[in-house]
C-alpha positions in Angstrom: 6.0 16.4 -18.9 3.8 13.8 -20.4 0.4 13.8 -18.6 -0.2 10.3 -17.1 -3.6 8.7 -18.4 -6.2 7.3 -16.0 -6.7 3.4 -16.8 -9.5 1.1 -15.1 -7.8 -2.6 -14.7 -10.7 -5.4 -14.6 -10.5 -8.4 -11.9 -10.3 -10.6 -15.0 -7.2 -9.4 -15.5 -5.8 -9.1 -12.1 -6.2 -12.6 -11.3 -3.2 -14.6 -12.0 -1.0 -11.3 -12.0 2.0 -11.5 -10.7 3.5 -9.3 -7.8 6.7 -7.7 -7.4 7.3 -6.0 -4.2 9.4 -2.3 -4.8 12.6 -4.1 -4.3 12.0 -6.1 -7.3 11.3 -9.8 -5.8 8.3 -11.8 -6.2 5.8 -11.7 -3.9 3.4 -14.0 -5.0 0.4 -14.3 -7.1 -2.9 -12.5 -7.6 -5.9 -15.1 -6.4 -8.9 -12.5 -5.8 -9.9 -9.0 -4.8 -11.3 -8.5 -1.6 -13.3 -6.3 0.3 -13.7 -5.9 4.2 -17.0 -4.5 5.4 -17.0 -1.7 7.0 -13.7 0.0 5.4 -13.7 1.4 2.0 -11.4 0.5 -0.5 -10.3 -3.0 -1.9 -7.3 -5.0 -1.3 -5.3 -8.0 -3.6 -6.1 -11.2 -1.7 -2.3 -12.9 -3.3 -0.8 -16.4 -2.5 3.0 -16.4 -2.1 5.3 -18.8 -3.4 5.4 -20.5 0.2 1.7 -21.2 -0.2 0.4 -18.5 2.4 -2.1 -15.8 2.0 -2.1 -12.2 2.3 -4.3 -9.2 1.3 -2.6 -6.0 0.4 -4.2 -2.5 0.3 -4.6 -1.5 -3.4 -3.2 1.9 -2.1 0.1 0.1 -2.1 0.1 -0.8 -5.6 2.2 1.2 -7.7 1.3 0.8 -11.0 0.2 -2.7 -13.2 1.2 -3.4 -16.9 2.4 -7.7 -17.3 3.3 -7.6 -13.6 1.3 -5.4 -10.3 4.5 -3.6 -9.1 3.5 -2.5 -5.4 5.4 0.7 -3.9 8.5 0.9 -1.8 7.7 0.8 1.7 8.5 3.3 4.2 10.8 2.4 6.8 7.8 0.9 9.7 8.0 2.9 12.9 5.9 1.4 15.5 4.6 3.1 18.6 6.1 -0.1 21.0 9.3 0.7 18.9 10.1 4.6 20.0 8.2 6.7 22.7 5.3 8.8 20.8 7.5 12.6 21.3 10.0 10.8 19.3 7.7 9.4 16.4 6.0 13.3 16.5 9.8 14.7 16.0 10.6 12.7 13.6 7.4 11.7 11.6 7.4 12.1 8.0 5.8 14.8 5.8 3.2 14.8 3.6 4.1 14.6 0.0 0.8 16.2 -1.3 0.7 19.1 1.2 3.7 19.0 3.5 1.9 18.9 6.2 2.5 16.3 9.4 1.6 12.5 8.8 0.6 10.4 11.5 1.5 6.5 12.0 -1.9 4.3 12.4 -0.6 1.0 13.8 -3.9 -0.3 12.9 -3.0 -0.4 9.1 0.8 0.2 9.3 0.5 2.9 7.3 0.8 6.9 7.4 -2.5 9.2 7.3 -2.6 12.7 6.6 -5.5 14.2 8.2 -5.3 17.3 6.6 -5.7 16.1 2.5 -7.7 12.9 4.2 -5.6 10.0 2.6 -3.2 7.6 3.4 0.4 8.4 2.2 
């Protein structure tokens, strides 16, 4: 198996990208990077076609070449949407060390305590 290199990717470059969600459509276009104080990591500030805004976790990027291709999202389970002994039952595993993940509404997003990273 050929041994994927690590790549750095400059704002210069990001800026103007183009972004395809993991079902292939266009999602919009790259205007900025931002950062929110007091929680670490950045996020794509991108403008859609429709003119609106939205920032998007760089966690859910997926890889960037002509194009940023975000990652395919998990089917969203909220808390309002099925009692939490349900969600425990049937909450996904972590793909790093199998372990339980649990849904923070807060970011839409599952956490694995255990390796300390968002899945």
């Amino acid at each position: 198996m050929a041994q994927v290199k690590e790549r750095s990717v400059t704002r210069e470059r990001l800026v103007g990208m183009q972004v395809i969600d993991g079902d292939g459509y266009l999602v919009g276009t790259v205007r900025d990077i931002s950062f929110t104080i007091g929680r670490m990591g950045i996020s794509l500030y991108i403008e859609g076609k429709d003119g609106s805004t939205r920032e998007v976790p760089w966690e859910e990027v997926q890889s960037v070449g002509d194009f940023v291709l975000l990652k395919q999202r998990q089917a969203q389970i909220t808390e309002v949407q099925q009692p939490q002994q349900q969600q425990a039952q049937q909450a996904p595993v972590c793909p790093t060390c199998r372990g339980p993940l649990t849904w923070i509404p807060q970011y839409q997003r599952w956490y694995c305590y255990k390796c300390k990273k968002y899945a």
